[in-house]
N, CA, C and O atoms as a CHARMM CRD file, in Angstrom:
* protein
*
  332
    1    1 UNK  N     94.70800  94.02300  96.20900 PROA 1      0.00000
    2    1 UNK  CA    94.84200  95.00700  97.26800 PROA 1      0.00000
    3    1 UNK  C     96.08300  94.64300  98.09500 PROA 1      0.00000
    4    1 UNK  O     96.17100  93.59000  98.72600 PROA 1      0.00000
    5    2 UNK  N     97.05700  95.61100  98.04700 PROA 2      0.00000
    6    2 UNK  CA    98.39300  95.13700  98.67000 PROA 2      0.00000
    7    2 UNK  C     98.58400  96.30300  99.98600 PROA 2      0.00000
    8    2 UNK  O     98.78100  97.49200  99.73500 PROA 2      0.00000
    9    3 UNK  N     98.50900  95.85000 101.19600 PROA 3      0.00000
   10    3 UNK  CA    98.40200  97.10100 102.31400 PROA 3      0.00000
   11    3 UNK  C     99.95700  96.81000 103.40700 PROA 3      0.00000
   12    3 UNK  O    100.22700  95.92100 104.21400 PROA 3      0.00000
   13    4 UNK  N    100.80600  98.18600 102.87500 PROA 4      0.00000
   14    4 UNK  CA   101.92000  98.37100 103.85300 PROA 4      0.00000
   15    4 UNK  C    101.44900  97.47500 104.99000 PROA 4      0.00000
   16    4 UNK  O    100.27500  97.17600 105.21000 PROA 4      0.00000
   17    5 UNK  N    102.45900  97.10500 105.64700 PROA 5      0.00000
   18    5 UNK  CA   103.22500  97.10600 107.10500 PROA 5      0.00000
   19    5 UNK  C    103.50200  98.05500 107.57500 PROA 5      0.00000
   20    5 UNK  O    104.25700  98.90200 107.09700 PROA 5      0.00000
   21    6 UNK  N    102.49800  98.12500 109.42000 PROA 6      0.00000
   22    6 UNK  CA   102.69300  99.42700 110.38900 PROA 6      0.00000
   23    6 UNK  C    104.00800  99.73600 110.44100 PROA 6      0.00000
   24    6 UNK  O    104.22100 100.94300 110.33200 PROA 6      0.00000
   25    7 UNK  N    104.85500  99.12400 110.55700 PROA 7      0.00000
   26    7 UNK  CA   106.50800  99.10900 110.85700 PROA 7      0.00000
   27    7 UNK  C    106.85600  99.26900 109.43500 PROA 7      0.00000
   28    7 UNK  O    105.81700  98.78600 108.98500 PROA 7      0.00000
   29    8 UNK  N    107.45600  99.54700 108.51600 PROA 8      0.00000
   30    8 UNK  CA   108.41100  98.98600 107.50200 PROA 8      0.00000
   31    8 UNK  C    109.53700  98.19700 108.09300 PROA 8      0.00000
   32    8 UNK  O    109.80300  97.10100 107.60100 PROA 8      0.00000
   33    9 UNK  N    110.27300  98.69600 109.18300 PROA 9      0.00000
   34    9 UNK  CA   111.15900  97.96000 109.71500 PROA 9      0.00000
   35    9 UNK  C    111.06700  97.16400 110.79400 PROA 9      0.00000
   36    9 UNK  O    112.15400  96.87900 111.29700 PROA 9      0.00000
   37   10 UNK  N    110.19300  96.75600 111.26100 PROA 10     0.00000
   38   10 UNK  CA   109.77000  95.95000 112.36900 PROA 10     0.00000
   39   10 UNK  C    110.38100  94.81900 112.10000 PROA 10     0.00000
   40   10 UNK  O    111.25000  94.50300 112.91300 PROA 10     0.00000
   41   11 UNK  N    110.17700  94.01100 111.09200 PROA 11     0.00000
   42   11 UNK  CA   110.56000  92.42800 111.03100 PROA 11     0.00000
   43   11 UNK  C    112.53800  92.45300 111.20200 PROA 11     0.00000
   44   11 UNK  O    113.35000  91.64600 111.65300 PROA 11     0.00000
   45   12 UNK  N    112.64300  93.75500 110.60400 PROA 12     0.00000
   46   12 UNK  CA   114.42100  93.71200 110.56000 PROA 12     0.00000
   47   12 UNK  C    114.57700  94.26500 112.32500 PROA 12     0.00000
   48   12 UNK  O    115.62800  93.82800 112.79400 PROA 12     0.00000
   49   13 UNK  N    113.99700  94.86600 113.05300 PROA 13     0.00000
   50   13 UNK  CA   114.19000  95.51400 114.33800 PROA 13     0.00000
   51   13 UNK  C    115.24800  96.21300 114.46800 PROA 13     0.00000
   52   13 UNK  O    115.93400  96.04400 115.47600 PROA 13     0.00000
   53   14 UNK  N    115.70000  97.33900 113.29500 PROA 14     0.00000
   54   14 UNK  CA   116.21500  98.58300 113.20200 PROA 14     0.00000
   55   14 UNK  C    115.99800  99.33100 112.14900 PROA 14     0.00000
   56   14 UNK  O    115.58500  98.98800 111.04100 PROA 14     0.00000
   57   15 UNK  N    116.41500 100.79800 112.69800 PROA 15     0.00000
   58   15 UNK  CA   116.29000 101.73000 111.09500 PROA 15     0.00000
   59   15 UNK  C    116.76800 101.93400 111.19500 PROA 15     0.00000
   60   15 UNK  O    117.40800 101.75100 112.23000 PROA 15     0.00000
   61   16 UNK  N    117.35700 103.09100 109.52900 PROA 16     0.00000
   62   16 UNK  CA   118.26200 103.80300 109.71700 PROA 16     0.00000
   63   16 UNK  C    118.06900 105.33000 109.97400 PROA 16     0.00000
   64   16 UNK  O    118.79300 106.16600 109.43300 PROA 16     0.00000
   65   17 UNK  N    117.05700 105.64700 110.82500 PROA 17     0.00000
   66   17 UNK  CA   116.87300 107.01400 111.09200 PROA 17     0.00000
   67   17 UNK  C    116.24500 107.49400 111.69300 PROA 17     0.00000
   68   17 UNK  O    115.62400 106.62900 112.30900 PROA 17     0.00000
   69   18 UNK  N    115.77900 108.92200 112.12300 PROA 18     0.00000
   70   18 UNK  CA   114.61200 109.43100 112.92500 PROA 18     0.00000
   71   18 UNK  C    113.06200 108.62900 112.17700 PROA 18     0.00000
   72   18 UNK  O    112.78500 108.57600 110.97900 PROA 18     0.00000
   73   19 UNK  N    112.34600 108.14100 113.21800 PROA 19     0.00000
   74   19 UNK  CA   111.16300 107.68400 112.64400 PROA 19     0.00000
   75   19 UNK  C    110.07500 109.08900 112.30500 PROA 19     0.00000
   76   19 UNK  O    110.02500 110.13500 112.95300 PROA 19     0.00000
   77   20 UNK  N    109.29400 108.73000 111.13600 PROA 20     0.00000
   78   20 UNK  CA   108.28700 109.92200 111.03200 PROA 20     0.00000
   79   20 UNK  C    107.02800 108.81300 110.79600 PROA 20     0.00000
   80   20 UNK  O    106.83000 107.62500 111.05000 PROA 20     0.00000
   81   21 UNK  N    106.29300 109.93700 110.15000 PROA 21     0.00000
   82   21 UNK  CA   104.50100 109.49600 110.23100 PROA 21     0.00000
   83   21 UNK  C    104.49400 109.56000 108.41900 PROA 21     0.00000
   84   21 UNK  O    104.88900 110.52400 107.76300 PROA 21     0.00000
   85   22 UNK  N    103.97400 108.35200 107.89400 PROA 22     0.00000
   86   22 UNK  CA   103.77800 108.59100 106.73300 PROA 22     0.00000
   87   22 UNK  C    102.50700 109.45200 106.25900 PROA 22     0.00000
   88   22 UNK  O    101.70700 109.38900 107.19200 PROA 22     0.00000
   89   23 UNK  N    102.02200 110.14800 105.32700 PROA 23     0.00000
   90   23 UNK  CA   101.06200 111.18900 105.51800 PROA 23     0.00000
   91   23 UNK  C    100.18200 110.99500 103.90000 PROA 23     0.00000
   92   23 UNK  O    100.84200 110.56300 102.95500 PROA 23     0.00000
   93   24 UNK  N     99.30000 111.20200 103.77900 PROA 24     0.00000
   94   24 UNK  CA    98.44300 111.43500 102.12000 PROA 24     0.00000
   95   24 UNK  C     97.74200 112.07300 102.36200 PROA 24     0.00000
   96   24 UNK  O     97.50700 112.18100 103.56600 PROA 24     0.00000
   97   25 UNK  N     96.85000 113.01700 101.27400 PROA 25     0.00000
   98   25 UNK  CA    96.19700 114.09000 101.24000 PROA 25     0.00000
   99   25 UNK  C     94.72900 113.26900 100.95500 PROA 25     0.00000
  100   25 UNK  O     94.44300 112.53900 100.00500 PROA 25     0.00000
  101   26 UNK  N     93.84900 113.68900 102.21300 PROA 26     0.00000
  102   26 UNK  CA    92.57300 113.14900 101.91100 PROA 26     0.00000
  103   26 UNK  C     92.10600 113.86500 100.37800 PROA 26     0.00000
  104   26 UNK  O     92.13200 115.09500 100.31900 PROA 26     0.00000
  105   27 UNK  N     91.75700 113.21100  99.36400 PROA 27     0.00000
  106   27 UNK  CA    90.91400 113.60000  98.31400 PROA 27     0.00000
  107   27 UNK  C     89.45000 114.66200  98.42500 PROA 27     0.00000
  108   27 UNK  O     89.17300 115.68900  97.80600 PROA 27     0.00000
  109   28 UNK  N     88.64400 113.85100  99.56900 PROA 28     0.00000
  110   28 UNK  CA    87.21400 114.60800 100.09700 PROA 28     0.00000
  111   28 UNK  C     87.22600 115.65600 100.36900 PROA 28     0.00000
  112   28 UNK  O     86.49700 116.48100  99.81900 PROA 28     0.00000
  113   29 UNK  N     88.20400 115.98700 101.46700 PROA 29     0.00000
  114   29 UNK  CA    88.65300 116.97700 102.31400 PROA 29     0.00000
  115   29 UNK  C     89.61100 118.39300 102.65800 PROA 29     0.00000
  116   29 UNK  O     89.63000 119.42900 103.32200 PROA 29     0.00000
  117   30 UNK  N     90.59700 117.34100 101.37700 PROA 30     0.00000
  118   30 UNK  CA    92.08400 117.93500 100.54400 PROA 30     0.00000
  119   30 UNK  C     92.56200 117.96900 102.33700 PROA 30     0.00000
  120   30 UNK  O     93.26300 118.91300 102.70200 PROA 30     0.00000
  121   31 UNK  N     92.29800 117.30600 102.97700 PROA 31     0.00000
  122   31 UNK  CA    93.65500 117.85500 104.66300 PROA 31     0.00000
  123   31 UNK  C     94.22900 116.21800 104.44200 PROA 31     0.00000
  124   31 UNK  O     93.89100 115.11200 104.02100 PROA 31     0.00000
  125   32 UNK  N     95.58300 117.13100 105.19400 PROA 32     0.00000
  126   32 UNK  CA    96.32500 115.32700 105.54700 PROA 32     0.00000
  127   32 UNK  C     96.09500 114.51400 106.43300 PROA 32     0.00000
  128   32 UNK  O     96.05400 114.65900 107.65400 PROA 32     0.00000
  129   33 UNK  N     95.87900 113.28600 105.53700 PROA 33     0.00000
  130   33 UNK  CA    95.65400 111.95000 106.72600 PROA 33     0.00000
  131   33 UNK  C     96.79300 111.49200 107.06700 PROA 33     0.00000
  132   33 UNK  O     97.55800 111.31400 106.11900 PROA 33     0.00000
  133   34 UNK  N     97.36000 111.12000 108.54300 PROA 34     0.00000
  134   34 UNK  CA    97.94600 109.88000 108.87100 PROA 34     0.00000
  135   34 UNK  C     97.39900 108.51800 108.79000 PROA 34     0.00000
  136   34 UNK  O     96.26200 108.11800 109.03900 PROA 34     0.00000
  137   35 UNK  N     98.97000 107.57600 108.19000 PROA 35     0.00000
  138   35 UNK  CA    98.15400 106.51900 107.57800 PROA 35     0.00000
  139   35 UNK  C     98.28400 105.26000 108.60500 PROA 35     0.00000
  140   35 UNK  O     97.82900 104.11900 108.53200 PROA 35     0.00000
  141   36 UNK  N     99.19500 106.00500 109.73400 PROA 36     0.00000
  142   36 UNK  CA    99.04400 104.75700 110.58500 PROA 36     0.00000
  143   36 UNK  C    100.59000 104.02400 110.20700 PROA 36     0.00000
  144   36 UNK  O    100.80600 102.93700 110.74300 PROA 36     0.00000
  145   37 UNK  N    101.31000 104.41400 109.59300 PROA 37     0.00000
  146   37 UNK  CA   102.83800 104.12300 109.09900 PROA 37     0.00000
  147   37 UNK  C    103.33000 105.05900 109.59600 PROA 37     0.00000
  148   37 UNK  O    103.04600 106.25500 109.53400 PROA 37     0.00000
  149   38 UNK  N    104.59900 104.16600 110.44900 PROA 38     0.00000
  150   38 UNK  CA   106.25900 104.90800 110.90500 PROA 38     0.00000
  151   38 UNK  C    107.32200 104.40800 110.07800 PROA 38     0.00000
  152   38 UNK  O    107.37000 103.30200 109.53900 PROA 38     0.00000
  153   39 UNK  N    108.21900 105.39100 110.02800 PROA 39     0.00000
  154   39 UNK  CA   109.14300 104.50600 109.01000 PROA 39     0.00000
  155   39 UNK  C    110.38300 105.92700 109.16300 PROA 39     0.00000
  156   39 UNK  O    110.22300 107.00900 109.72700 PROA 39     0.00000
  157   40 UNK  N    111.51800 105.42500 108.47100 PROA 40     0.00000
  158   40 UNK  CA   112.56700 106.40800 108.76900 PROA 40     0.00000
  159   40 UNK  C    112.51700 106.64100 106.83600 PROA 40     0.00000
  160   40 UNK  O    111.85900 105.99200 106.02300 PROA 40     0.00000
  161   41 UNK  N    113.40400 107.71400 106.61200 PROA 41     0.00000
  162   41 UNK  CA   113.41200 108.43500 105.37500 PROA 41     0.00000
  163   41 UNK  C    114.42300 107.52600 104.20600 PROA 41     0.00000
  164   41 UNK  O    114.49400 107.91300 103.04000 PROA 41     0.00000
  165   42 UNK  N    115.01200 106.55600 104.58700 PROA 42     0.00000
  166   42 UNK  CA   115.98000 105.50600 103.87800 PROA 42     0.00000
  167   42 UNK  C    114.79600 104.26000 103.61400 PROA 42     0.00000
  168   42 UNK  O    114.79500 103.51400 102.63500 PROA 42     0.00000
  169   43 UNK  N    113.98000 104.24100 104.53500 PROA 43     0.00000
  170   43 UNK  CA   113.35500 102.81200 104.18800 PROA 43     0.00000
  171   43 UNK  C    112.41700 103.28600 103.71000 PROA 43     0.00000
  172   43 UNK  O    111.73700 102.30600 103.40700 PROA 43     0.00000
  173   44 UNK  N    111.40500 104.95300 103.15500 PROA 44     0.00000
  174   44 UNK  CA   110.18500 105.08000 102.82700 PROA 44     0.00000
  175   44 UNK  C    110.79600 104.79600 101.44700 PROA 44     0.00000
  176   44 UNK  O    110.07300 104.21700 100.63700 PROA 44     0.00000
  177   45 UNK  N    112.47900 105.25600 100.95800 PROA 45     0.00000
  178   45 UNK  CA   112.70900 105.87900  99.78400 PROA 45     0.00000
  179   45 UNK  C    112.94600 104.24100  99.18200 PROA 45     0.00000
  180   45 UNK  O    113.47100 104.12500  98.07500 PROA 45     0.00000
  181   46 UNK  N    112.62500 103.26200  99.79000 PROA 46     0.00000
  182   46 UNK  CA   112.99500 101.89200  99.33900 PROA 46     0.00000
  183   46 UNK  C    111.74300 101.47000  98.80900 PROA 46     0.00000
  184   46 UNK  O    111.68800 100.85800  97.74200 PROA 46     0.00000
  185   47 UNK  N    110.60700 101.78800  99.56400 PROA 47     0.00000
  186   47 UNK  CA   109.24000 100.71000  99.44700 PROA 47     0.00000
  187   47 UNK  C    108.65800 100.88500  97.95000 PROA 47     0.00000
  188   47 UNK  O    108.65700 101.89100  97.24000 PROA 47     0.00000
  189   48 UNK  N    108.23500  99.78000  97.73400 PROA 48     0.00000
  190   48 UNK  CA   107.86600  99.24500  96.05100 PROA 48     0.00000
  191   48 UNK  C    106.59100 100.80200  95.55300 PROA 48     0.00000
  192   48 UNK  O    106.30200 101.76100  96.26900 PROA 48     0.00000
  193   49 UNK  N    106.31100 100.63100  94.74600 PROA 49     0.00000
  194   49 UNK  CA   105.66600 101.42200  94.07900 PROA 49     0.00000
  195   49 UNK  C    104.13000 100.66100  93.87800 PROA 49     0.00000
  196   49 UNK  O    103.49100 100.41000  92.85600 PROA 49     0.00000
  197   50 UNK  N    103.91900 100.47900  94.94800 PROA 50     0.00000
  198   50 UNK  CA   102.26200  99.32200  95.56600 PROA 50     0.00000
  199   50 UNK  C    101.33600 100.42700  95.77000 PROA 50     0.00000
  200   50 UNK  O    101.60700 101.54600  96.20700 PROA 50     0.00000
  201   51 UNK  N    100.22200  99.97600  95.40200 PROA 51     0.00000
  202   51 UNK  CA    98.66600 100.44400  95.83600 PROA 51     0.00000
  203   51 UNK  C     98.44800  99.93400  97.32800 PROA 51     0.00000
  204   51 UNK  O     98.23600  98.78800  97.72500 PROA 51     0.00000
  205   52 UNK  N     98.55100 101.01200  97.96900 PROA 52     0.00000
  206   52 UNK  CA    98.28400 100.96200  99.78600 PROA 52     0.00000
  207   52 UNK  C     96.39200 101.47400 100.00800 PROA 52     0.00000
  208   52 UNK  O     95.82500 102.49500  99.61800 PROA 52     0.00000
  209   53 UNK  N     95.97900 100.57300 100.59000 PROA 53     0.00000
  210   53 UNK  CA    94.54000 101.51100 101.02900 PROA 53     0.00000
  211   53 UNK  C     94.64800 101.36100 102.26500 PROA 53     0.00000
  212   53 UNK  O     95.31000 100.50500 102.85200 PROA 53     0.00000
  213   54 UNK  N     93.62000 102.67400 102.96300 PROA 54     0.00000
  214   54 UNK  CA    93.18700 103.18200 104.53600 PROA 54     0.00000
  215   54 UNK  C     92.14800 103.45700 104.27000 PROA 54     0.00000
  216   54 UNK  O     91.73700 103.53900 103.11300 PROA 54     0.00000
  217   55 UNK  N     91.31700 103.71400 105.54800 PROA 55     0.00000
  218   55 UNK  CA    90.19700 103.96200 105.77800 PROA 55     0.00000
  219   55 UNK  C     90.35800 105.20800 106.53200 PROA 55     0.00000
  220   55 UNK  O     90.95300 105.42000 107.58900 PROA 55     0.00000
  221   56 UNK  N     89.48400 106.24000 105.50400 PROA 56     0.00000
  222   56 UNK  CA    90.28400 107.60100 105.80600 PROA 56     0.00000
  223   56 UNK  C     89.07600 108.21500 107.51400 PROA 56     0.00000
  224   56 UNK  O     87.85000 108.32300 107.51700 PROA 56     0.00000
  225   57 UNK  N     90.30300 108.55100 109.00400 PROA 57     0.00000
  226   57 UNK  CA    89.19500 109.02300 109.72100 PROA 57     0.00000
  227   57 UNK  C     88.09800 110.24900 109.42400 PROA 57     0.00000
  228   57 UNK  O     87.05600 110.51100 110.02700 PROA 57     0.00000
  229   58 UNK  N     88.74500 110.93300 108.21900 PROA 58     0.00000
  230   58 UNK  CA    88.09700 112.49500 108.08900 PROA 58     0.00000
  231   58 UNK  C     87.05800 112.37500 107.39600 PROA 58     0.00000
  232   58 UNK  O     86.10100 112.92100 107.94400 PROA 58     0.00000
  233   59 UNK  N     86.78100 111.82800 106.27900 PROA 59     0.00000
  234   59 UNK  CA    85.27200 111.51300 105.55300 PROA 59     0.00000
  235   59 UNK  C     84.74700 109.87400 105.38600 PROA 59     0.00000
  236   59 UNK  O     83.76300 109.42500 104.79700 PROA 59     0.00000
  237   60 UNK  N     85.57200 109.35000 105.97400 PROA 60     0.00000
  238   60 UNK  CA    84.84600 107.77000 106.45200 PROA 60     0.00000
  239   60 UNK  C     85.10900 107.15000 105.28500 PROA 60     0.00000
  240   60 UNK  O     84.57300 106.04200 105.31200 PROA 60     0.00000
  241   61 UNK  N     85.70200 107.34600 104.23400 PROA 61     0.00000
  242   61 UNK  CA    86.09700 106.23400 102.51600 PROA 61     0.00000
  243   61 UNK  C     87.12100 105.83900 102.80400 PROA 61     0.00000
  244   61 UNK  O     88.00400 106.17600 103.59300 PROA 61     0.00000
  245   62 UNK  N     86.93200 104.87900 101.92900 PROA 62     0.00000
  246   62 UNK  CA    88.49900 104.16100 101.61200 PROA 62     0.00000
  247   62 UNK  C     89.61400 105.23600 100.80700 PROA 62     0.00000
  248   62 UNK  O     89.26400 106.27500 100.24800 PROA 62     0.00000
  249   63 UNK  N     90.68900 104.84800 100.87000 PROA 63     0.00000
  250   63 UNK  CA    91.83500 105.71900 100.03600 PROA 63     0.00000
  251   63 UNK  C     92.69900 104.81400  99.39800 PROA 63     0.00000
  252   63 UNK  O     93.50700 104.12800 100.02400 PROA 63     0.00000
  253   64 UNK  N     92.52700 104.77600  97.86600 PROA 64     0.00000
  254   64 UNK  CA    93.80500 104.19800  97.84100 PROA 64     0.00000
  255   64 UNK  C     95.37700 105.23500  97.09800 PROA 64     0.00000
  256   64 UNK  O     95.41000 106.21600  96.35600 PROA 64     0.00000
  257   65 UNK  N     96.27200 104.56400  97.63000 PROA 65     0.00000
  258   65 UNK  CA    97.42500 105.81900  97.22800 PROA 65     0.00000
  259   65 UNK  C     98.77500 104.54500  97.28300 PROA 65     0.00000
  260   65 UNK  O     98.70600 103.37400  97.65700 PROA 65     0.00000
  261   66 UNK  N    100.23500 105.51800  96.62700 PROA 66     0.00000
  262   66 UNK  CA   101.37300 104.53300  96.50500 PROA 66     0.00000
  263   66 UNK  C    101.75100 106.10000  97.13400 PROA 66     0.00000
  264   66 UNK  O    101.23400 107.17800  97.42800 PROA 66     0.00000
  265   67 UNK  N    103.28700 105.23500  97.09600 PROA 67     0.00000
  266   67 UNK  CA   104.11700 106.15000  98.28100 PROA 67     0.00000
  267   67 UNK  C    104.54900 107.75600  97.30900 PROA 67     0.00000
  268   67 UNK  O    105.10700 108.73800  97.80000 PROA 67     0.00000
  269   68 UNK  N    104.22000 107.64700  96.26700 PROA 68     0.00000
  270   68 UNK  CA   104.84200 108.63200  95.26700 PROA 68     0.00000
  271   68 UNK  C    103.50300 109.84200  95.54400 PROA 68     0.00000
  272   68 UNK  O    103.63800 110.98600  95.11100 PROA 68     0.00000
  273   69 UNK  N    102.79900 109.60700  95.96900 PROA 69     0.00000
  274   69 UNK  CA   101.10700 110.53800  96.47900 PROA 69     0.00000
  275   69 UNK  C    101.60600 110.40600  97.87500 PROA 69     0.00000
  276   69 UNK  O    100.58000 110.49900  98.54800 PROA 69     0.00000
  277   70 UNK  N    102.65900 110.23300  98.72200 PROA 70     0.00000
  278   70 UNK  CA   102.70700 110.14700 100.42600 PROA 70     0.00000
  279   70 UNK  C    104.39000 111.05300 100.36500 PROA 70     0.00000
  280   70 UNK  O    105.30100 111.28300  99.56900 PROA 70     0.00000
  281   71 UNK  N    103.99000 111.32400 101.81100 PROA 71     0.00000
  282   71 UNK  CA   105.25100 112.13300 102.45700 PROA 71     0.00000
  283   71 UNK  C    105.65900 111.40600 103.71200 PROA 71     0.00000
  284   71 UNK  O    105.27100 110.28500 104.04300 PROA 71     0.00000
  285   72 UNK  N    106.51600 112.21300 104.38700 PROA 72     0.00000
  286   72 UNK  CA   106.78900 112.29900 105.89100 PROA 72     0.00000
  287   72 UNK  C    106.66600 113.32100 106.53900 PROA 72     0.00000
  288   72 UNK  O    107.21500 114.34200 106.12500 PROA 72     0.00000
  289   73 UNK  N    106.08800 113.33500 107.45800 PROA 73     0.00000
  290   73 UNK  CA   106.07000 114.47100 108.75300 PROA 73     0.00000
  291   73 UNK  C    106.43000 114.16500 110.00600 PROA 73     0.00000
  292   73 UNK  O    105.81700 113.21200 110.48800 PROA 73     0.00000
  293   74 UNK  N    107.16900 114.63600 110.62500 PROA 74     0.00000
  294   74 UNK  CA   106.90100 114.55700 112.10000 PROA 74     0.00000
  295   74 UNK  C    106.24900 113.65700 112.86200 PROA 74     0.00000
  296   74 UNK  O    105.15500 114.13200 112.55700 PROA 74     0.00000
  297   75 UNK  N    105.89400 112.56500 113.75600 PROA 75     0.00000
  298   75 UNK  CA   105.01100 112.03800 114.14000 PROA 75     0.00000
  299   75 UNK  C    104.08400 113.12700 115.06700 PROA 75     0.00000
  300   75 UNK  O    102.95600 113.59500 114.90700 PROA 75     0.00000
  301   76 UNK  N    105.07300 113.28700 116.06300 PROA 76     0.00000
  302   76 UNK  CA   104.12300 114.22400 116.79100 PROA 76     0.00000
  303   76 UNK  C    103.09700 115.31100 115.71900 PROA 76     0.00000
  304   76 UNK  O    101.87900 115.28500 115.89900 PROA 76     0.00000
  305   77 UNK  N    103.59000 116.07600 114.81600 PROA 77     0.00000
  306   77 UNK  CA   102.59400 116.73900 113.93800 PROA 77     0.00000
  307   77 UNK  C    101.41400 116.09200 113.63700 PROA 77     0.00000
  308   77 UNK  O    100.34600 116.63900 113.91400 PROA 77     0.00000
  309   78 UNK  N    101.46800 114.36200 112.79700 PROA 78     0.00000
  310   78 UNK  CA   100.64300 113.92000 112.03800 PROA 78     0.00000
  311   78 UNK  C     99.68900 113.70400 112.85100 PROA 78     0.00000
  312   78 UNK  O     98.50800 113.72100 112.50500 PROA 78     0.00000
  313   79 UNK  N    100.29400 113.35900 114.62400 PROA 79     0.00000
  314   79 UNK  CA    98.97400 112.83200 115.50000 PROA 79     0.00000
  315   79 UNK  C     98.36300 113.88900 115.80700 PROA 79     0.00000
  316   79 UNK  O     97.34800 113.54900 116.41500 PROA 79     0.00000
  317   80 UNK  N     98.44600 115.40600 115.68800 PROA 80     0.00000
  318   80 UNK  CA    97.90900 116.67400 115.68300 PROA 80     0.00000
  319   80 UNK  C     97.12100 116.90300 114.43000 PROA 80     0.00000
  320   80 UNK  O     96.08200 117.56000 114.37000 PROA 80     0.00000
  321   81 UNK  N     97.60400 116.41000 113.62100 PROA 81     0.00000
  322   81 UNK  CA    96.51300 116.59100 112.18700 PROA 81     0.00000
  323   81 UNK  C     95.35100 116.11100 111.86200 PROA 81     0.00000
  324   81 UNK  O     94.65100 116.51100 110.93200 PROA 81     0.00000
  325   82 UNK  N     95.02200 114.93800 112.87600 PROA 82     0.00000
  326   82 UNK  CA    94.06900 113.81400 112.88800 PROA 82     0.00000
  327   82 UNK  C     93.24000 114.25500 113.46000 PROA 82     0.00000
  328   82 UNK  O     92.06200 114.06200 113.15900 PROA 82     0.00000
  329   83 UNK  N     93.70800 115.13100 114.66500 PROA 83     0.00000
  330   83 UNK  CA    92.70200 115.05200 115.85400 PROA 83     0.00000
  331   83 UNK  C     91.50300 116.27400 115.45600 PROA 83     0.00000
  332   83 UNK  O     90.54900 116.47100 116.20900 PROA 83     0.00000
C-alpha cells in the first residue's frame, strides 16, 4: 500500500503552478471524491504510476486508484463537491 503525499511539493517548497485539488470518481456513488491532494499540473504529470488509497467520505470504503483514474479541478470546486 503506497499513499501520496498531501503536498507533492511540500518537501521541495515550490511549484510550478496554480495549485488544484486532485479528484477520483467514487465507484459506489459514481460522484467525485476529493482526495485530500494539492498539487500544480507539472508535478501531477510527474507522479509514479502507484496504487494511492482514501477513505472515501461518500460511502465510507476504501478506494484504491493511480493518478491515470485521477484529475484536477479547481480547489475551491472539489471542496464544494464533498460537501
Amino acid at each position: 500500500m503506497t499513499a501520496l503525499p498531501r503536498s507533492v511539493e511540500a518537501s521541495k517548497g515550490k511549484h510550478e503552478g496554480p495549485m488544484a485539488s486532485v479528484m477520483i470518481l467514487c465507484p459506489d456513488t459514481r460522484r467525485e471524491v476529493y482526495t485530500g491532494i494539492e498539487t500544480d499540473e507539472a508535478s501531477f504529470a510527474k507522479l509514479p504510476d502507484v496504487i494511492a488509497r482514501m477513505h472515501c467520505p461518500l460511502c465510507g470504503n476504501e478506494h484504491a486508484w493511480t493518478k491515470h483514474k485521477a484529475w484536477l479541478a479547481e480547489p475551491a470546486l472539489a471542496r464544494k463537491r464533498v460537501a
